[in-house]
Residue, then its C-alpha position, 0 to 999 in steps of 0.5 A: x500500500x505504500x508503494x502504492x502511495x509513492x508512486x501515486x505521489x510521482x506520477x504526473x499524468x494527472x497533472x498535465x490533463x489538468x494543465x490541458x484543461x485549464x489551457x484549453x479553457x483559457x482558449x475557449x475564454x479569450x475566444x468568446x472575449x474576441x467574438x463578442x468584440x468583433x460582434x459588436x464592432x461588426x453590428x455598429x457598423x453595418x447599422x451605420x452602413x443601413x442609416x448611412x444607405x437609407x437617408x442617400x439620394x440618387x442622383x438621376x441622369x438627364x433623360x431627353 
């Protein structure tokens, strides 16, 4: 039961599924972080775009 607990205290498979999960994790977070920015700047701008294409005027050519 010992050796059990000796090497049990060794081993460090455990630890780098860990390191795995919490960097995948961090992964995931920065990108949600990264879509909602781009999301909103993306919204804002073709709102913009929308305002900007509904209060134009076209100019119509001189027909004879």
């Amino acid at each position: 039961m010992i050796k059990f607990f000796k090497r049990f205290g060794k081993d460090e498979d455990g630890a780098v599924t860990v390191d795995w999960v919490v960097l995948t994790a961090a992964v995931i977070a920065l990108g949600g972080v990264a879509y909602t920015g781009i999301s909103r700047g993306t919204n804002s701008l073709s709102g913009a775009v929308g305002d900007s294409l509904d209060n134009a005027t076209v100019a119509m050519p001189y027909n004879n």
